[in-house]
Every structure is written in structure tokens, then in C-alpha cells.
Short mmCIF file of the C-alpha atoms (twelve columns), coordinates in Angstrom:
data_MODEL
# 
_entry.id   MODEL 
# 
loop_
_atom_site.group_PDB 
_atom_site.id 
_atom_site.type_symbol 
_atom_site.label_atom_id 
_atom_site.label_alt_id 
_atom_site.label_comp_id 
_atom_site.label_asym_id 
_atom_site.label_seq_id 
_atom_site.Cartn_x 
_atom_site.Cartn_y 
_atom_site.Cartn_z 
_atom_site.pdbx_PDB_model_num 
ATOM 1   C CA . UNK A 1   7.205  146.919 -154.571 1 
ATOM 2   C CA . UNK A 2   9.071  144.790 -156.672 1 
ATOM 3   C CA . UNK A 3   11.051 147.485 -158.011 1 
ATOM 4   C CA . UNK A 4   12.172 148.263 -154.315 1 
ATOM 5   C CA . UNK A 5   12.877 144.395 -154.339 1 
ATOM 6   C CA . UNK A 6   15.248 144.118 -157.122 1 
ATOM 7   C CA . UNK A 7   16.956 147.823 -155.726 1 
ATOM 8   C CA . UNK A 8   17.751 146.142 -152.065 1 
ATOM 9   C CA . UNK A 9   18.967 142.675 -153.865 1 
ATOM 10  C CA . UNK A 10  21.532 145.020 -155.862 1 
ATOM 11  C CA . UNK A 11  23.014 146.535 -152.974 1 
ATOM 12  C CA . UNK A 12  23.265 143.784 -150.861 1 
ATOM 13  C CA . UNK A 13  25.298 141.999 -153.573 1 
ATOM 14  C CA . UNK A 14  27.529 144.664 -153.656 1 
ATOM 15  C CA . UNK A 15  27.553 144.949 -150.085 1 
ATOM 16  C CA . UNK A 16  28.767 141.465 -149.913 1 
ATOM 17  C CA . UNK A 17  32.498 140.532 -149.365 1 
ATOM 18  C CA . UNK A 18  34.232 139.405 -152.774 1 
ATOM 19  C CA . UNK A 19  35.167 136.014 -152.674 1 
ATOM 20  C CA . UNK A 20  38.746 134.839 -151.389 1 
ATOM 21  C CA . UNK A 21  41.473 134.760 -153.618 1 
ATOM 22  C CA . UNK A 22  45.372 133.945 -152.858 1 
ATOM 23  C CA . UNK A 23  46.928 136.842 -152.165 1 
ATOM 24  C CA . UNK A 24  51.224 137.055 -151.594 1 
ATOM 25  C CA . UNK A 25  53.444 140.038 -150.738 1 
ATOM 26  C CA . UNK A 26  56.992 139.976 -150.904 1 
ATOM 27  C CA . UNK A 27  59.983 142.603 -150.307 1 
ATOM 28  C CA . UNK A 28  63.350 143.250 -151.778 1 
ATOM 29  C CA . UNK A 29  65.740 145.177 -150.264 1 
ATOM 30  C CA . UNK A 30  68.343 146.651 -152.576 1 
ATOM 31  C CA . UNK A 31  71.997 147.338 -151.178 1 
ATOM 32  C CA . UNK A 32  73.487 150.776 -151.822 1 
ATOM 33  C CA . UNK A 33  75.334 150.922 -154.988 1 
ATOM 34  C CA . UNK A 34  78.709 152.741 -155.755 1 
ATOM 35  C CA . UNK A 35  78.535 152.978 -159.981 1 
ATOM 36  C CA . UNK A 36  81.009 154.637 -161.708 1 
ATOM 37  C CA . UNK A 37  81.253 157.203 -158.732 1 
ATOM 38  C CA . UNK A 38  78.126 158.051 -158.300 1 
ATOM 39  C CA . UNK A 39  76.040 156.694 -155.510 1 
ATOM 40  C CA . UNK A 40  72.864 155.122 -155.437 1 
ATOM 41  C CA . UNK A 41  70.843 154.273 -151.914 1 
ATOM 42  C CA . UNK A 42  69.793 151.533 -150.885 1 
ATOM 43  C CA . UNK A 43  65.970 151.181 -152.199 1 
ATOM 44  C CA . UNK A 44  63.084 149.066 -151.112 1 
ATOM 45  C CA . UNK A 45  60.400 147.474 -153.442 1 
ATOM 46  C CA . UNK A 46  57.128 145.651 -152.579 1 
ATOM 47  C CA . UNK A 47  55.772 143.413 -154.634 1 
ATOM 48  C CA . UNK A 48  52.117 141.906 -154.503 1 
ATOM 49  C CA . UNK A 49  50.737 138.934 -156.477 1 
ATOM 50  C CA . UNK A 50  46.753 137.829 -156.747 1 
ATOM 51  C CA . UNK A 51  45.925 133.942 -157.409 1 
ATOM 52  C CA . UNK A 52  42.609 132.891 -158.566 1 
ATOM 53  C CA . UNK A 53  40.865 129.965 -160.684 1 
ATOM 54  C CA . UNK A 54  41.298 131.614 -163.977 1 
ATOM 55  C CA . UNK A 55  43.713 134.461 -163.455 1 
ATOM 56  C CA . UNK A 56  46.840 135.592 -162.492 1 
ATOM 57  C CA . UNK A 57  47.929 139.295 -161.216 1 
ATOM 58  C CA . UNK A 58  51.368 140.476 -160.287 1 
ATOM 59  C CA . UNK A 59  52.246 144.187 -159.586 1 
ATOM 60  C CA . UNK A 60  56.185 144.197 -159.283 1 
ATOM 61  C CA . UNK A 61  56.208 147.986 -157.469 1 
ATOM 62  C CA . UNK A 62  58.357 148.913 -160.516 1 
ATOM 63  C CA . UNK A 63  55.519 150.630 -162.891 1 
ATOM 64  C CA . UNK A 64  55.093 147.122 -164.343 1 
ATOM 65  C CA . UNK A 65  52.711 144.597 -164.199 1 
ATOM 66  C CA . UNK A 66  51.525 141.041 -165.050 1 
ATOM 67  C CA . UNK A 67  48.119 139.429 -166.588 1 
ATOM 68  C CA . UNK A 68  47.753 135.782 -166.816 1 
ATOM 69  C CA . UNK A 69  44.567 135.117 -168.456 1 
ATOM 70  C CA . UNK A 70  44.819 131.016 -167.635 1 
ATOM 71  C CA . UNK A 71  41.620 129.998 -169.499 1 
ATOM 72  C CA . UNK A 72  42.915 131.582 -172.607 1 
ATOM 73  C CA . UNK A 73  46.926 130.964 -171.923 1 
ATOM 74  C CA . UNK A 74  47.387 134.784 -172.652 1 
ATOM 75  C CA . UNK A 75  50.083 136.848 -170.279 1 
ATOM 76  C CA . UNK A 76  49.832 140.398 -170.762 1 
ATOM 77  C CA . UNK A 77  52.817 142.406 -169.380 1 
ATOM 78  C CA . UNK A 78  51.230 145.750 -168.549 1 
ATOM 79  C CA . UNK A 79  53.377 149.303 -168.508 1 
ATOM 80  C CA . UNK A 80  51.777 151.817 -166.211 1 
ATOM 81  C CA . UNK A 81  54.696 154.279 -167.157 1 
ATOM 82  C CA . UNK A 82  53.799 154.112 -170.775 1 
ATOM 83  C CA . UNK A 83  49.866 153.280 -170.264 1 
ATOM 84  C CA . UNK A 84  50.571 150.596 -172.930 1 
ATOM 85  C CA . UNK A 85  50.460 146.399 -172.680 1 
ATOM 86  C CA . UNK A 86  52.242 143.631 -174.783 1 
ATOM 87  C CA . UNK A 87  50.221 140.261 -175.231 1 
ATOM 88  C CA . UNK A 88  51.872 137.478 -175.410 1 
ATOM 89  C CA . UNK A 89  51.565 133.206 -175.562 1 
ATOM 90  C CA . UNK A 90  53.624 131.344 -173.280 1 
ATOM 91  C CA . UNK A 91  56.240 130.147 -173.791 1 
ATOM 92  C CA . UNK A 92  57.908 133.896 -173.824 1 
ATOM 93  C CA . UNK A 93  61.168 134.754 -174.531 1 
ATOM 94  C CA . UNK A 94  62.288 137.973 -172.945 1 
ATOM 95  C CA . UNK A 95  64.647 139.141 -175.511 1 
ATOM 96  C CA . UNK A 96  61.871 139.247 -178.361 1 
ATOM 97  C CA . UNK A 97  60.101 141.847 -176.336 1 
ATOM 98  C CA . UNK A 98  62.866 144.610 -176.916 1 
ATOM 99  C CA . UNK A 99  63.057 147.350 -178.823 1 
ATOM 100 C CA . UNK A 100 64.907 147.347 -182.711 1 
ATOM 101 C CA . UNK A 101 67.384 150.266 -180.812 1 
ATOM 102 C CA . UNK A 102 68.374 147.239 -178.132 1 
ATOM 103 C CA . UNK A 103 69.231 144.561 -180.306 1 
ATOM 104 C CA . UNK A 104 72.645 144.054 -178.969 1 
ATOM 105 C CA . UNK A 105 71.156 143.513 -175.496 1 
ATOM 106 C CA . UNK A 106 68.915 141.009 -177.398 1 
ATOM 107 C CA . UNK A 107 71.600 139.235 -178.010 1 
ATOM 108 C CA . UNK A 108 73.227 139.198 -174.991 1 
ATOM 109 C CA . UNK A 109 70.448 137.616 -173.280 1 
ATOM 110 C CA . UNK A 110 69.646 135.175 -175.623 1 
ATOM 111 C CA . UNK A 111 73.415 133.677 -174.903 1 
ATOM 112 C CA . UNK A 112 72.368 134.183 -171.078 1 
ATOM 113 C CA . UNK A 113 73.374 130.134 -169.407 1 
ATOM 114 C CA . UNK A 114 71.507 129.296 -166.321 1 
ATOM 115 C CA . UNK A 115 71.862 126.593 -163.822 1 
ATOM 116 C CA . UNK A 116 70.305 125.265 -160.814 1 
ATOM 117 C CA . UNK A 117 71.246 123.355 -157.998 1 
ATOM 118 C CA . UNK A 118 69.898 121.680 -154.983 1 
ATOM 119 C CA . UNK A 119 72.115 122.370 -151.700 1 
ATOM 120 C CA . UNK A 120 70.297 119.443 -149.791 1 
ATOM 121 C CA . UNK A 121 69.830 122.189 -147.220 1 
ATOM 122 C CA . UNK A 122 66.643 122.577 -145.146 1 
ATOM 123 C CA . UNK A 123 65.621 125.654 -143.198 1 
ATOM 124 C CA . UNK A 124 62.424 127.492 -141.471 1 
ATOM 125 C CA . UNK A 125 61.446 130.819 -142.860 1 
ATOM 126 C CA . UNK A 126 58.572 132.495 -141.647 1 
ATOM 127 C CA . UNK A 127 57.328 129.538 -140.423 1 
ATOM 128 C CA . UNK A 128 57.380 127.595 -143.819 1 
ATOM 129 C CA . UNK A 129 59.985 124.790 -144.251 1 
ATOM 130 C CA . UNK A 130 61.849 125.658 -147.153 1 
ATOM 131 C CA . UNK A 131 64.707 123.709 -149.460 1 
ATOM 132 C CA . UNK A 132 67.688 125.448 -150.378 1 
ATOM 133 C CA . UNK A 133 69.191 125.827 -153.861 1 
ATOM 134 C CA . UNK A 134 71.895 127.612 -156.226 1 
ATOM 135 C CA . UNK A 135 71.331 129.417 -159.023 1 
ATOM 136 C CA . UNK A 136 73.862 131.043 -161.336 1 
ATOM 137 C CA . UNK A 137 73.496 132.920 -164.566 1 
ATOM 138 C CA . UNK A 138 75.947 134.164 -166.910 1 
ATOM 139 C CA . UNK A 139 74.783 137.324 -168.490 1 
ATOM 140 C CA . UNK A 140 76.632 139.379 -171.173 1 
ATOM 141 C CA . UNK A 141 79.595 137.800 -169.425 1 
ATOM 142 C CA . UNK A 142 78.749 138.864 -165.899 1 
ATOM 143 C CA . UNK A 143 78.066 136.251 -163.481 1 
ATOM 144 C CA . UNK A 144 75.143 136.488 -161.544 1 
ATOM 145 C CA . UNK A 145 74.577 133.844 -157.993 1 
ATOM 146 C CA . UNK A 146 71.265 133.679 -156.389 1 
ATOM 147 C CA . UNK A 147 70.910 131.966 -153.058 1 
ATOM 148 C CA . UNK A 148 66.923 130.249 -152.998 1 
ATOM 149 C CA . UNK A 149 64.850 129.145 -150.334 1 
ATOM 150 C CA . UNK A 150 61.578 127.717 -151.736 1 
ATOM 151 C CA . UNK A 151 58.968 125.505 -150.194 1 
ATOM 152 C CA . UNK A 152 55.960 123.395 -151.289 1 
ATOM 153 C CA . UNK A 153 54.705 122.696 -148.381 1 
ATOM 154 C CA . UNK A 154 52.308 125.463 -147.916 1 
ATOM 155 C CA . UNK A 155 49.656 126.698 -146.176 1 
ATOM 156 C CA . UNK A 156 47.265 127.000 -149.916 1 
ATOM 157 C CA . UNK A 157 47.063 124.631 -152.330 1 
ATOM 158 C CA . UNK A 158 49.406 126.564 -154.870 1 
ATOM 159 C CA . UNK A 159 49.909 123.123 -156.896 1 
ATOM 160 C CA . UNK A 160 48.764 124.307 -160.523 1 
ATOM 161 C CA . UNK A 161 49.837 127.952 -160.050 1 
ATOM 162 C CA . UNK A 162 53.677 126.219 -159.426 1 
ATOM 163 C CA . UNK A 163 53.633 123.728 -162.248 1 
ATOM 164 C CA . UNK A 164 52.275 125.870 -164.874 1 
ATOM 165 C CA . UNK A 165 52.268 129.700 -164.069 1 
ATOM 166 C CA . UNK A 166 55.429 130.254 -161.497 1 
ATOM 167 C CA . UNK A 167 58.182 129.237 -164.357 1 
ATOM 168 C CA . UNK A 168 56.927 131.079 -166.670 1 
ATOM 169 C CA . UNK A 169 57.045 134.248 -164.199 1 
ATOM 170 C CA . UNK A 170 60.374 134.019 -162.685 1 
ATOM 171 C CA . UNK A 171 61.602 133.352 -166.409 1 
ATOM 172 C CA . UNK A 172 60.331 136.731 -167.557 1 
ATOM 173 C CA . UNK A 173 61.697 138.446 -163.913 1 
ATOM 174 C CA . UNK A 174 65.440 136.663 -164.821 1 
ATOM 175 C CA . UNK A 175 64.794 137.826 -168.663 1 
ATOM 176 C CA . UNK A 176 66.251 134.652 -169.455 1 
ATOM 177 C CA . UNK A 177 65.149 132.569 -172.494 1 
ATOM 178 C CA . UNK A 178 62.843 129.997 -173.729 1 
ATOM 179 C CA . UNK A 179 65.182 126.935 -172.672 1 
ATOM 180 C CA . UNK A 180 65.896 128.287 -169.327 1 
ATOM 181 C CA . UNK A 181 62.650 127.100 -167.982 1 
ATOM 182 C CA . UNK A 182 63.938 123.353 -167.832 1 
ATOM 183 C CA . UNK A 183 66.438 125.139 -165.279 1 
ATOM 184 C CA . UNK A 184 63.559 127.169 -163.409 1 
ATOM 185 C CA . UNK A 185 61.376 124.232 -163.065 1 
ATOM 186 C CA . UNK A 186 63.987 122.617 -160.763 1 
ATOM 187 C CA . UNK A 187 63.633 124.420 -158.435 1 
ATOM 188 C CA . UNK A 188 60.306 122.765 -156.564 1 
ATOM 189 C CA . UNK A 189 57.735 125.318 -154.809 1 
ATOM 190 C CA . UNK A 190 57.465 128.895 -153.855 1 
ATOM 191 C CA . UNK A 191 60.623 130.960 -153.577 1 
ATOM 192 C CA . UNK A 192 59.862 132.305 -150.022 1 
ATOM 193 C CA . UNK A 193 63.550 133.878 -149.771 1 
ATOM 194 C CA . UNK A 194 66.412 134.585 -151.834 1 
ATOM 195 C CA . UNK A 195 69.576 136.713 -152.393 1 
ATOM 196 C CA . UNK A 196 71.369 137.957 -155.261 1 
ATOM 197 C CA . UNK A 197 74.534 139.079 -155.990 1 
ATOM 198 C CA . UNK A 198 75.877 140.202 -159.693 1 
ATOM 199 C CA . UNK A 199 78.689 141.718 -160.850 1 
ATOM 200 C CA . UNK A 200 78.896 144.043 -163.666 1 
ATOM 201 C CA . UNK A 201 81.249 146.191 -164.891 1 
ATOM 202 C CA . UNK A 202 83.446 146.455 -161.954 1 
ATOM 203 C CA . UNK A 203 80.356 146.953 -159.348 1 
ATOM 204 C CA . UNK A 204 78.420 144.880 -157.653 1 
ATOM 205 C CA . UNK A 205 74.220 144.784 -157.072 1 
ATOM 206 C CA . UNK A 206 73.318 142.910 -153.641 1 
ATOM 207 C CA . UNK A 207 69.780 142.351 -152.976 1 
ATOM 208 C CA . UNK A 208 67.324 140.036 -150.608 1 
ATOM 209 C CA . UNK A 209 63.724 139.430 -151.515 1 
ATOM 210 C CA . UNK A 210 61.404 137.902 -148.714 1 
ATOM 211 C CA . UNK A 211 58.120 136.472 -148.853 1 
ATOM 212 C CA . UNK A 212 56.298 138.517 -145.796 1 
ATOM 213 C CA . UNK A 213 52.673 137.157 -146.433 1 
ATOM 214 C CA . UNK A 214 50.922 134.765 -147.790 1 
ATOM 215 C CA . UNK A 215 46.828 134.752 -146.977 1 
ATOM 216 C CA . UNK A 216 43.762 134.386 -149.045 1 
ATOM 217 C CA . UNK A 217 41.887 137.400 -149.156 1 
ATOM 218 C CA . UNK A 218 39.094 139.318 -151.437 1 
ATOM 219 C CA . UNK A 219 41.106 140.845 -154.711 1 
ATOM 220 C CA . UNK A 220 40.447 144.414 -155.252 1 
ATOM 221 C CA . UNK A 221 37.776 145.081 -157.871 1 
ATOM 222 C CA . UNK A 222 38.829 145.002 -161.579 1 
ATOM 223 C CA . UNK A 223 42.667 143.691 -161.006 1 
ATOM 224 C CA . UNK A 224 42.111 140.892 -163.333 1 
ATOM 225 C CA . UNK A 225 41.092 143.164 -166.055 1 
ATOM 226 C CA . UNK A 226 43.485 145.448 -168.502 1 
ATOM 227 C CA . UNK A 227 43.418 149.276 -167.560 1 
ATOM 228 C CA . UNK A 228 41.082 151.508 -169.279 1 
ATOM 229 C CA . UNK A 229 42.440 153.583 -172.282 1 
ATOM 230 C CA . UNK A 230 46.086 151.511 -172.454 1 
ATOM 231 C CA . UNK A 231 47.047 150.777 -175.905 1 
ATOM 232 C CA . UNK A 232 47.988 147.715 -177.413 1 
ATOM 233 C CA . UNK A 233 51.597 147.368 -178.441 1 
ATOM 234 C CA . UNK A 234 53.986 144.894 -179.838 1 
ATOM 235 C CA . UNK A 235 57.248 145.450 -178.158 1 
ATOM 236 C CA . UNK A 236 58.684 147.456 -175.465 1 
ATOM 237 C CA . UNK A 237 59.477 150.685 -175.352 1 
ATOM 238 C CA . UNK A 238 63.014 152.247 -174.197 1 
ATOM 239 C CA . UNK A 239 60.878 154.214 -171.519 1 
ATOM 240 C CA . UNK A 240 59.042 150.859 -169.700 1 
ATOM 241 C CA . UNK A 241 63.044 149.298 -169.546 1 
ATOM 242 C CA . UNK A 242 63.584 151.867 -167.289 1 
ATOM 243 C CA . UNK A 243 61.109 150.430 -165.261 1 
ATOM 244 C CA . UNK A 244 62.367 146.997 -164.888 1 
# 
């Protein structure tokens, strides 16, 4: 009897709903691109991020994820390409991540200037008020303008995710270093919209990015956990920049 006991309380726990975590999708839509005759379509990439007390989980629909153990202060960038995953401490600088073959791009980025600027512009997006701002990046001489809509005034308390895990994030997306983050952090709340325009070598690369949803819902089992069998590594590898 008691065996029978313990047996139903094990499958009603796992019968039970996990409990809610923040959950955020978001969409970019890339313009078609005309490079060096060739012609690339127009592509579309989803993006979903998971929010809880202790961990952090973005999957950026480009073979890549990240890991942000908070209780430990550990981000692990995870290559499901490669099967492989870099740890690293916050703060992290992009450009140390790169191969020995890409040390010219290194370089490059770690001469990257940023700035960001308030428009004093207001505007409703999906409901959300949202603040408008300017950001522009030189990068291995190209210039690169973003257009931002981001809000704090949400519908979850996202108030220590913002201050101490968003920055860090969008720093690694940009690949822009350490000292950019003063920069970042100006920019106050979630980015719920934003377009991008950069010209390099002659072309240009157009793209939107939306926030579509924003909800608290149960995480899928094991998401805040690295992937069975990936390997350890201690910089990238030229097949996971193909991936970003």
C-alpha cells in the first residue's frame, strides 16, 4: 500500500504544470540583400528568451544560444552547430571570444564607438508605451544606425533582469566591447522594437526586430541546463561565426 502511495505521489508531481516563468518572443525581418551581385532573400528569424529567479535562457533562431546562470554570474554561450559551449564571467568582451585565424576582426571591433541617444519621442507598440532612442556604431569604419523603441513600463516586473542581465545581452548581440555597456545602459527598459540599417562595403543590411509576446508561462523541461554530450571550449570556432 504504501508503495502504491509513493507511485501515485510521483506521477501526480509530474502531472503537475511547471511553475510560470517569463517567457518573450521577438521577430526580425531581414531585407533582401544585393552583395557583390549575388542576391540574398529576405529571411525571417524568431527569437525566444526564458526569465526565471536564477536563470536566464535565450535561443537567437541562429544555431546559438545563451545561459545565464545568475546565482553563480556564469553566461554560457552555447553552439548547437558545433555541439560545443564557451563559459564566460561578465563583464564579456566579444572580441576575446574569436578565433587566433580572426584576429584582424578582433581588432576591428575592439575600435567599434557606440553612442546612444534619447529622441524625447513617445509611442504605443503593441500596446506598451515605449521611449524612443538613437543608436549609432562605427564598425571597421562602417556606420551602423539603429532606431529603438524600449519601454519599462511593463506588464512583469522585469526590474533586475534590465539592470543587470539585459546590457550584458544586447552587448554580446552588438559584439561591441567592455566599455560600450555605459552606452547600452542608457537606454532604459525592454527594446520592444527597433530597426537597423548598416552599410558595408558598398551594400546595405536593413532589418526590423519586434517584440510579438511577452507572457509568463511554464519553461520547457531542462532549458536552463547545458546540452548533453557538448564539449567545453575556450573560444569560438570559424564554423559557430557562421551562425551569428
Amino acid at each position: 500500500m504504501k508503495k502504491k502511495i509513493i507511485i501515485l505521489l510521483a506521477w501526480l508531481s509530474m502531472s503537475l504544470p511547471l511553475s510560470a516563468d517569463i517567457y518573450f518572443k521577438t521577430i526580425t525581418r531581414i531585407d533582401p540583400i544585393d552583395a557583390f551581385g549575388q542576391k540574398i532573400p529576405a529571411r525571417e528569424i524568431i527569437s525566444e528568451q526564458w526569465i526565471a529567479d536564477d536563470f536566464y535562457y535565450l535561443f537567437s533562431g541562429g544555431g546559438l544560444s545563451y545561459l545565464y546562470d545568475l546565482k553563480n554570474n556564469i553566461i554560457y554561450l552555447i553552439s548547437h552547430q558545433t555541439k560545443s559551449y564557451l563559459e564566460m564571467k561578465p563583464p564579456v568582451d566579444f572580441a576575446s571570444l574569436l578565433p587566433p585565424e580572426l584576429a584582424p576582426l578582433a581588432q576591428a571591433l575592439e575600435k567599434m564607438t557606440i553612442s546612444v541617444t534619447p529622441t524625447g519621442q513617445s509611442k504605443m507598440i503593441n500596446n506598451i508605451n515605449c521611449q524612443g532612442y538613437r543608436l549609432e556604431m562605427t564598425m571597421m569604419m562602417y556606420p551602423v544606425e539603429m532606431s529603438i523603441w524600449a519601454s519599462e513600463e511593463l506588464p512583469v516586473n522585469l526590474k533586475n533582469f534590465l539592470g543587470r542581465v539585459w546590457p550584458e545581452i544586447m552587448k554580446l548581440e552588438l559584439k561591441s566591447p567592455k566599455q560600450a555597456i555605459s552606452e547600452i545602459s542608457k537606454i532604459k527598459g525592454l527594446w520592444i522594437y527597433y530597426e537597423t540599417k548598416a552599410q558595408m562595403m558598398g551594400m546595405e543590411v536593413a532589418s526590423r526586430t519586434e517584440l510579438v509576446e511577452l507572457s509568463k508561462k511554464a519553461p520547457p523541461r531542462g532549458i536552463y541546463v547545458l546540452p548533453e554530450g557538448y564539449r567545453k571550449k575556450d573560444r569560438l570556432e570559424m564554423e559557430d561565426i557562421q551562425t551569428f
